[in-house]
PDB file of N, H, CA, C and O in Angstrom:
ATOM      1  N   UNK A   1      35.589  20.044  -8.523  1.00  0.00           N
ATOM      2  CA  UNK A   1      34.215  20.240  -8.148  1.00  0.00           C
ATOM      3  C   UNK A   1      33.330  19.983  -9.365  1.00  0.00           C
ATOM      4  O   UNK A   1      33.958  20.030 -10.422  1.00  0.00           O
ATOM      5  N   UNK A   2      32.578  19.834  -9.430  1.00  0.00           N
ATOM      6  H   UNK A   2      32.067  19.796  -8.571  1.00  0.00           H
ATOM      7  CA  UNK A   2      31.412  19.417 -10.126  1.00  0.00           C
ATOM      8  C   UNK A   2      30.177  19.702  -9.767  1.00  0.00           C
ATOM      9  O   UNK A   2      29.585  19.492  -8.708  1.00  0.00           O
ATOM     10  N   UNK A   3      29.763  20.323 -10.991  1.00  0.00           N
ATOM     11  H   UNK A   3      30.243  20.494 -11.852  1.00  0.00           H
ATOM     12  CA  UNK A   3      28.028  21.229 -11.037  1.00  0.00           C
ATOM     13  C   UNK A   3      26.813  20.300 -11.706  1.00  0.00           C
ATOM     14  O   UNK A   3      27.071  19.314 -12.398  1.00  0.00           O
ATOM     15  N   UNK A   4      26.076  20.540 -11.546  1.00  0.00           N
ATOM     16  H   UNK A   4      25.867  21.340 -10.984  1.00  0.00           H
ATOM     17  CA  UNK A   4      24.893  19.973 -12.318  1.00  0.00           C
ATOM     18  C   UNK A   4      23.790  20.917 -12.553  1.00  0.00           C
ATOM     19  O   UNK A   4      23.269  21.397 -11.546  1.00  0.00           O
ATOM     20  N   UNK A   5      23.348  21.262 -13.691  1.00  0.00           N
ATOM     21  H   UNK A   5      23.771  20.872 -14.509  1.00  0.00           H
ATOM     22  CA  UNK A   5      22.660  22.679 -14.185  1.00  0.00           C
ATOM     23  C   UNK A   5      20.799  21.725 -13.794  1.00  0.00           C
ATOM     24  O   UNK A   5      20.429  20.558 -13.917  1.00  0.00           O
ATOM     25  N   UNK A   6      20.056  23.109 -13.274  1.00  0.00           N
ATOM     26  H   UNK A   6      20.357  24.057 -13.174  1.00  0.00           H
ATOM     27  CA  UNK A   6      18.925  22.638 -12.702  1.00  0.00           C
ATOM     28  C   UNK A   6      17.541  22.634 -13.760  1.00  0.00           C
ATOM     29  O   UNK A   6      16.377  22.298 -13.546  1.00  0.00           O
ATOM     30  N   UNK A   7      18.191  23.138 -14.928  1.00  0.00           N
ATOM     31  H   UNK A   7      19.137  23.411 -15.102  1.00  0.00           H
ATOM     32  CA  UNK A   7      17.034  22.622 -16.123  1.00  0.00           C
ATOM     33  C   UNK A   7      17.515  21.280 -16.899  1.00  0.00           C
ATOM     34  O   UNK A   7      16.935  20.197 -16.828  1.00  0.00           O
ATOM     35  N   UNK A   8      18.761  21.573 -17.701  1.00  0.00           N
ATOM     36  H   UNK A   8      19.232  22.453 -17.759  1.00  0.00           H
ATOM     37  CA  UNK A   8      18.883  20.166 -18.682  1.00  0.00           C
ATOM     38  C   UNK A   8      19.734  18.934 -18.004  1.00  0.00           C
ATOM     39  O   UNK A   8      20.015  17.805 -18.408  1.00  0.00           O
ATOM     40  N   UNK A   9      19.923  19.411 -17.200  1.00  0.00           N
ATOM     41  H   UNK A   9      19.694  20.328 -16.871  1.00  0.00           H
ATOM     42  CA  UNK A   9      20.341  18.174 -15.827  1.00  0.00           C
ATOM     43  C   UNK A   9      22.263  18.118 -16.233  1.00  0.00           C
ATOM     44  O   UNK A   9      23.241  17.877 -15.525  1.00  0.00           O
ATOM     45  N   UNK A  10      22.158  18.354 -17.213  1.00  0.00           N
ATOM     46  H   UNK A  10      21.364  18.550 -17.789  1.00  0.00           H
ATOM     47  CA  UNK A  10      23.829  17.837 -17.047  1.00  0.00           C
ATOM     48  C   UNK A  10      24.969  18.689 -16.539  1.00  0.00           C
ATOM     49  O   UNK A  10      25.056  19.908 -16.385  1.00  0.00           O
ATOM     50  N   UNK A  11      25.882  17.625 -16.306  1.00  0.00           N
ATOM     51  H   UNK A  11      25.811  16.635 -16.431  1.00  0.00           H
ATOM     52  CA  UNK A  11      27.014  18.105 -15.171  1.00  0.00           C
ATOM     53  C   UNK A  11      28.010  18.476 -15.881  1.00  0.00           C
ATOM     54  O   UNK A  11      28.008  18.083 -17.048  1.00  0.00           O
ATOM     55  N   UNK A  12      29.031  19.238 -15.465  1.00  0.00           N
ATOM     56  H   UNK A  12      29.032  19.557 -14.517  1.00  0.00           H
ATOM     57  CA  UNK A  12      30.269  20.125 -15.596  1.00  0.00           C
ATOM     58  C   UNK A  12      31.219  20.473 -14.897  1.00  0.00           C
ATOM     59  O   UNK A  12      30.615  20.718 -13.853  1.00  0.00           O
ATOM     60  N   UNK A  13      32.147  20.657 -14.711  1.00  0.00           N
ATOM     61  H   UNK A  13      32.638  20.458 -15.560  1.00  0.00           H
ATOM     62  CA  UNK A  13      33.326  20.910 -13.810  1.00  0.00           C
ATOM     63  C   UNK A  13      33.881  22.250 -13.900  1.00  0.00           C
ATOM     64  O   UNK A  13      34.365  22.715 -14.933  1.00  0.00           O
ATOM     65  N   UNK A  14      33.779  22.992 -12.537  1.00  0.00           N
ATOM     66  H   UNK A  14      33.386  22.614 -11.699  1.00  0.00           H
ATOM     67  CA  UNK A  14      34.524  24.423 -12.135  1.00  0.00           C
ATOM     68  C   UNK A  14      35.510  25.266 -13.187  1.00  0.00           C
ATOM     69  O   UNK A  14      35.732  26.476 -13.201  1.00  0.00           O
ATOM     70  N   UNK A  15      36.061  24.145 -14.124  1.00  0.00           N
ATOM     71  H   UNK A  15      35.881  23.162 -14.112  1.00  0.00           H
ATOM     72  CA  UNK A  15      37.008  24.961 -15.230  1.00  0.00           C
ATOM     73  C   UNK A  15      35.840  25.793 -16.327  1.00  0.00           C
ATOM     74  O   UNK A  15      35.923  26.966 -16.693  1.00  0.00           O
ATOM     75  N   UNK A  16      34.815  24.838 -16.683  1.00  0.00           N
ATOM     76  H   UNK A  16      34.747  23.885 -16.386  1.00  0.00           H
ATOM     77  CA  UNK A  16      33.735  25.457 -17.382  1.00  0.00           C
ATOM     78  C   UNK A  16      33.330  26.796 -17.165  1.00  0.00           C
ATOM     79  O   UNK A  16      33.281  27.758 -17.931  1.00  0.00           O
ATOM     80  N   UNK A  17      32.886  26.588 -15.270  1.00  0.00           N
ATOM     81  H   UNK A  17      32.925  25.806 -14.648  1.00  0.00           H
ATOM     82  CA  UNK A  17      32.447  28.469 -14.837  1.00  0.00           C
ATOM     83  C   UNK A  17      33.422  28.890 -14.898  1.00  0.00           C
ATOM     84  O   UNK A  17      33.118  29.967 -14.385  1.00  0.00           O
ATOM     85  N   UNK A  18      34.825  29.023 -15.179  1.00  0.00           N
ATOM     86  H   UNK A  18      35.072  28.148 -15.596  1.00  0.00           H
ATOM     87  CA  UNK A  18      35.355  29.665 -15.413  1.00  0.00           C
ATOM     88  C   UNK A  18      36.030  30.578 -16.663  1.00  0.00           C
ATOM     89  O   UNK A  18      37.019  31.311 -16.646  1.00  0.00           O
ATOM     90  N   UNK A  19      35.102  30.239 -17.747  1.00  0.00           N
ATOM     91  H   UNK A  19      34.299  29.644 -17.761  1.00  0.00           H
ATOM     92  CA  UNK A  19      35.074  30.754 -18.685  1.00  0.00           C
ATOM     93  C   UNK A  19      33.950  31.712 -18.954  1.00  0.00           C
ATOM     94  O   UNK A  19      33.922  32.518 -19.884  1.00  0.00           O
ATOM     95  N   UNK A  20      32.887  31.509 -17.902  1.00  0.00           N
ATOM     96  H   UNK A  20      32.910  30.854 -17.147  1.00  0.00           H
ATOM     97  CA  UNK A  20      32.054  32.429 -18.177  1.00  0.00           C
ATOM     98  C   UNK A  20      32.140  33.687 -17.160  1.00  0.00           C
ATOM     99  O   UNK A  20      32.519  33.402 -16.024  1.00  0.00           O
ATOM    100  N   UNK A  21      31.873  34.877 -17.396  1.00  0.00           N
ATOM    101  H   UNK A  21      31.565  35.108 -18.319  1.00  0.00           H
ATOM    102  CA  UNK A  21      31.698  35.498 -16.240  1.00  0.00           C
ATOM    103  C   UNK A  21      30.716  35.367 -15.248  1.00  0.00           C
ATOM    104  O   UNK A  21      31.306  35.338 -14.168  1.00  0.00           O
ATOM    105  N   UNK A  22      29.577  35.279 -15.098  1.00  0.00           N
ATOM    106  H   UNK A  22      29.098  35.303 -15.975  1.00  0.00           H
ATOM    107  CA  UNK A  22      28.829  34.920 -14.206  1.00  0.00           C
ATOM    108  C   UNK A  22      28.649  33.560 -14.146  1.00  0.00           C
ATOM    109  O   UNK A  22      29.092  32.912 -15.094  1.00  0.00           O
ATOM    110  N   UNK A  23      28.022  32.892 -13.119  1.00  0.00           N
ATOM    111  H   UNK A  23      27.662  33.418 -12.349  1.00  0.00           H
ATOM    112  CA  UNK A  23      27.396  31.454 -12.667  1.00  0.00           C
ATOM    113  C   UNK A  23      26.646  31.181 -13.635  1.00  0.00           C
ATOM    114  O   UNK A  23      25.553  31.730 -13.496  1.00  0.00           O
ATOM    115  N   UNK A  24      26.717  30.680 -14.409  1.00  0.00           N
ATOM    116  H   UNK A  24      27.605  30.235 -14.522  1.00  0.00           H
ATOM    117  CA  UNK A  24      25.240  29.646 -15.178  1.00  0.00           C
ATOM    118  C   UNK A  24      26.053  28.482 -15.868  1.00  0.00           C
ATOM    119  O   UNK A  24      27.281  28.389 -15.881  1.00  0.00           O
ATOM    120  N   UNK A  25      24.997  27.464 -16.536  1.00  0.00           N
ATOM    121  H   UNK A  25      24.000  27.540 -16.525  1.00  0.00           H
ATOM    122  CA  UNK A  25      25.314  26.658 -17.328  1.00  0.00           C
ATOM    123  C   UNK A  25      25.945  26.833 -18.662  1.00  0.00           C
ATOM    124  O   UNK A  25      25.522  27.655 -19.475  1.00  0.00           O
ATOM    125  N   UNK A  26      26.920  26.084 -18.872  1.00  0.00           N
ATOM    126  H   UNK A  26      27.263  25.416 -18.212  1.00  0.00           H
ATOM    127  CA  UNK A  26      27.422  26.562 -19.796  1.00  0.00           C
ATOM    128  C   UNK A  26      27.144  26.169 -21.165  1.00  0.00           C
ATOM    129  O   UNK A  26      27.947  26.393 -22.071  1.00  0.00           O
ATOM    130  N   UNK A  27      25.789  25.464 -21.382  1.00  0.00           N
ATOM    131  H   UNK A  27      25.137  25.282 -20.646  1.00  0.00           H
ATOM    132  CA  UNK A  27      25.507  24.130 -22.389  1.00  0.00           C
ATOM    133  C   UNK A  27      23.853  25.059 -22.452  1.00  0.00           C
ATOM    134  O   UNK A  27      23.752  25.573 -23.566  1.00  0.00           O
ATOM    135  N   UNK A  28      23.000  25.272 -21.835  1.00  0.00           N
ATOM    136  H   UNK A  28      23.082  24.855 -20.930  1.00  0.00           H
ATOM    137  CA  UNK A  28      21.688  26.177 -21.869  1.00  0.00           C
ATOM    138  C   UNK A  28      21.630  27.393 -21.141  1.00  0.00           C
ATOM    139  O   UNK A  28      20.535  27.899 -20.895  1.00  0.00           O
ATOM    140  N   UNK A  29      22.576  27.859 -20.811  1.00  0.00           N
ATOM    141  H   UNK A  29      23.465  27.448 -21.012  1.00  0.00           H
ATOM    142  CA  UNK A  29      22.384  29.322 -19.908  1.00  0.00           C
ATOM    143  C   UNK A  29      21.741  29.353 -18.790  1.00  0.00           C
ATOM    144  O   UNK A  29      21.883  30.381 -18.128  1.00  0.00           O
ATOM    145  N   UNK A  30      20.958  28.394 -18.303  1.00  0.00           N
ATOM    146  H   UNK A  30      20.842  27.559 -18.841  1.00  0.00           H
ATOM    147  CA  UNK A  30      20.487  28.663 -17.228  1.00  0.00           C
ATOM    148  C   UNK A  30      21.428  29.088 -16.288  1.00  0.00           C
ATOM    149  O   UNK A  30      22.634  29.015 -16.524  1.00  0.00           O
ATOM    150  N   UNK A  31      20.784  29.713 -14.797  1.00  0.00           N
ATOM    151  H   UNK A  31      19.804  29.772 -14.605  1.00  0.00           H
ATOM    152  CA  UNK A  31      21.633  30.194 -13.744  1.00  0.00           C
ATOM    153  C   UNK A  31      21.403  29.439 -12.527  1.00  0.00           C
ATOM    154  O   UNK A  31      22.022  29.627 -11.480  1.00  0.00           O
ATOM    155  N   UNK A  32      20.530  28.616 -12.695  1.00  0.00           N
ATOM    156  H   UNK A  32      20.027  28.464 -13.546  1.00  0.00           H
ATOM    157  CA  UNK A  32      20.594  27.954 -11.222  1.00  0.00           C
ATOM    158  C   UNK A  32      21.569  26.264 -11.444  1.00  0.00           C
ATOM    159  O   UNK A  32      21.578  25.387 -12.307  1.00  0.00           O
ATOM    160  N   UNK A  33      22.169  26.457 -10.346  1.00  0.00           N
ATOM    161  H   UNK A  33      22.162  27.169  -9.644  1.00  0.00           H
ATOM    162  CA  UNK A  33      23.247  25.401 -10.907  1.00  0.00           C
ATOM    163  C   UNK A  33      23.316  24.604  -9.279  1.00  0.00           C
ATOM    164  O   UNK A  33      23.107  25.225  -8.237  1.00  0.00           O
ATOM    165  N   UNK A  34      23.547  23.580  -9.321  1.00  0.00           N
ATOM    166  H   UNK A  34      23.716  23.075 -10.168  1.00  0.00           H
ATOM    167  CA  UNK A  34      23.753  22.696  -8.256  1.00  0.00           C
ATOM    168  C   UNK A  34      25.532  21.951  -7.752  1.00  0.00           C
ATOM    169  O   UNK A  34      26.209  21.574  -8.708  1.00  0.00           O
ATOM    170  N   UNK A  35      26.017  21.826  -6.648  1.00  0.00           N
ATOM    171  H   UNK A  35      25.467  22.132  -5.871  1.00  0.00           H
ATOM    172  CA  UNK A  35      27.023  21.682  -6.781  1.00  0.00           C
ATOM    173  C   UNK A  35      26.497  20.111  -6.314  1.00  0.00           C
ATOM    174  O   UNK A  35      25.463  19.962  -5.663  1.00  0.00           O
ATOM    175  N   UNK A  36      27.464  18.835  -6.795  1.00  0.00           N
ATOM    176  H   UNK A  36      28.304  18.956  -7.324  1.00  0.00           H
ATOM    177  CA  UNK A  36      27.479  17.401  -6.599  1.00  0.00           C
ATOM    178  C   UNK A  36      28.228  17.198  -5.978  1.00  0.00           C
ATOM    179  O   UNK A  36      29.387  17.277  -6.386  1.00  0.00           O
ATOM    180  N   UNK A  37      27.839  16.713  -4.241  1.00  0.00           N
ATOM    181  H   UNK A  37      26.898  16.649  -3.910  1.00  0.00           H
ATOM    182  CA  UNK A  37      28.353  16.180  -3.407  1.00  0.00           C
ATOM    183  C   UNK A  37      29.201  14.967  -3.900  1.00  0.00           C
ATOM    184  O   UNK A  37      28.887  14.936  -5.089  1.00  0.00           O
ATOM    185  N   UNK A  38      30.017  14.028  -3.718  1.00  0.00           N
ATOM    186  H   UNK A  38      30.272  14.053  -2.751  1.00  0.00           H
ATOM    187  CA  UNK A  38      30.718  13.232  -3.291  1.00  0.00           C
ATOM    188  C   UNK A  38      29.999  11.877  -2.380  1.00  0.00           C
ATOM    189  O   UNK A  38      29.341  12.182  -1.384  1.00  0.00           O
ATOM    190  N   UNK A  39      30.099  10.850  -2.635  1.00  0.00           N
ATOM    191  H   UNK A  39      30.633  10.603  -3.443  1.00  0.00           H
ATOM    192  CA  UNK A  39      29.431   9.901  -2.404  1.00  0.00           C
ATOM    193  C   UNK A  39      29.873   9.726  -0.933  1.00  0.00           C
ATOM    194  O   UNK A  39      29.224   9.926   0.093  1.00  0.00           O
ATOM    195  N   UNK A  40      31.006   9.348  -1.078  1.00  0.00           N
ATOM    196  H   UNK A  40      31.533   9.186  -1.912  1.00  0.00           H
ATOM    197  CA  UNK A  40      31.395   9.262   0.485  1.00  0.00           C
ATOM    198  C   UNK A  40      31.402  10.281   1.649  1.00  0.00           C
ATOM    199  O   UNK A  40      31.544  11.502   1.722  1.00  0.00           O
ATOM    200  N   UNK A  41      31.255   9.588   2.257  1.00  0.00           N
ATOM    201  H   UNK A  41      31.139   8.597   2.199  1.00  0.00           H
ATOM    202  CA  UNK A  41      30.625  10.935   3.673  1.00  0.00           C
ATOM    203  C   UNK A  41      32.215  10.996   4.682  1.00  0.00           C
ATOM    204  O   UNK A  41      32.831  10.033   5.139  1.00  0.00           O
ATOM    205  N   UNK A  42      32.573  12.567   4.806  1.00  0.00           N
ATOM    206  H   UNK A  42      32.072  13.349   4.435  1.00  0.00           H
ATOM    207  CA  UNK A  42      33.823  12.576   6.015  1.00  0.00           C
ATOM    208  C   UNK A  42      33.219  11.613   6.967  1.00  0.00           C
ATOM    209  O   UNK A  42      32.034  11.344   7.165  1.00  0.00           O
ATOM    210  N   UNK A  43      34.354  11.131   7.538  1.00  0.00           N
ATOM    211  H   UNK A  43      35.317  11.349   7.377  1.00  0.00           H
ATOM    212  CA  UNK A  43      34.510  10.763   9.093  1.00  0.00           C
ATOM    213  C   UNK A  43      34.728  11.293  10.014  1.00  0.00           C
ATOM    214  O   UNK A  43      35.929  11.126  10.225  1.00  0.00           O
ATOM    215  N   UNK A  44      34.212  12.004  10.932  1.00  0.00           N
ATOM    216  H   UNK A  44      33.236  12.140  10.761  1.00  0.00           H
ATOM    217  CA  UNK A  44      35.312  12.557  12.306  1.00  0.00           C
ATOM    218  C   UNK A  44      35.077  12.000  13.051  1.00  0.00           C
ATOM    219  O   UNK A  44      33.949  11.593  13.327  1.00  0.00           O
ATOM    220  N   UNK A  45      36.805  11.652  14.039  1.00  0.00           N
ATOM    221  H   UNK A  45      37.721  11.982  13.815  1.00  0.00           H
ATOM    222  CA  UNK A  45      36.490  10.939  15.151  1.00  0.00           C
ATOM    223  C   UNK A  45      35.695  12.220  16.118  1.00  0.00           C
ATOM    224  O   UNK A  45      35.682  13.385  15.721  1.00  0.00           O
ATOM    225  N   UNK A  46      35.171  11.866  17.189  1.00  0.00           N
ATOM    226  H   UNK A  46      35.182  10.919  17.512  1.00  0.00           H
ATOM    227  CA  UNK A  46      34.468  12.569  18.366  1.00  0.00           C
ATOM    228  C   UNK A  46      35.491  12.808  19.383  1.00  0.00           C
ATOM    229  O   UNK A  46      36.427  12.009  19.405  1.00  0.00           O
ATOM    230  N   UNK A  47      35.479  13.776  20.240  1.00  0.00           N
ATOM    231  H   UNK A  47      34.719  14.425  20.223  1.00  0.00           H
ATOM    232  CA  UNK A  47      36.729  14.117  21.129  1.00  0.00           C
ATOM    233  C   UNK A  47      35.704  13.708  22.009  1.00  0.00           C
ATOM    234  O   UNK A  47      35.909  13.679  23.223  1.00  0.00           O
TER     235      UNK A  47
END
């Protein structure tokens, strides 16, 4: 998974929050953090 922090823009990966105890960035502290979708979109077939 992959984050992207909502002040200095840059991204990070789930091992990072896991060094901190709470949610924030791990590069400026901020706490609002964004998770980065995946380019490609699922498929489901339709029943």
């Amino acid at each position: 998974m992959t984050y992207k922090c909502g002040r200095c823009g840059k991204t990070f990966e789930m091992e990072d929050l896991k060094l901190i105890p709470s949610i924030m960035c791990p590069f400026c502290g901020y706490r609002v953090v964004y998770k980065i979708r995946p380019p490609i979109a699922k498929k489901v077939k339709a029943v």
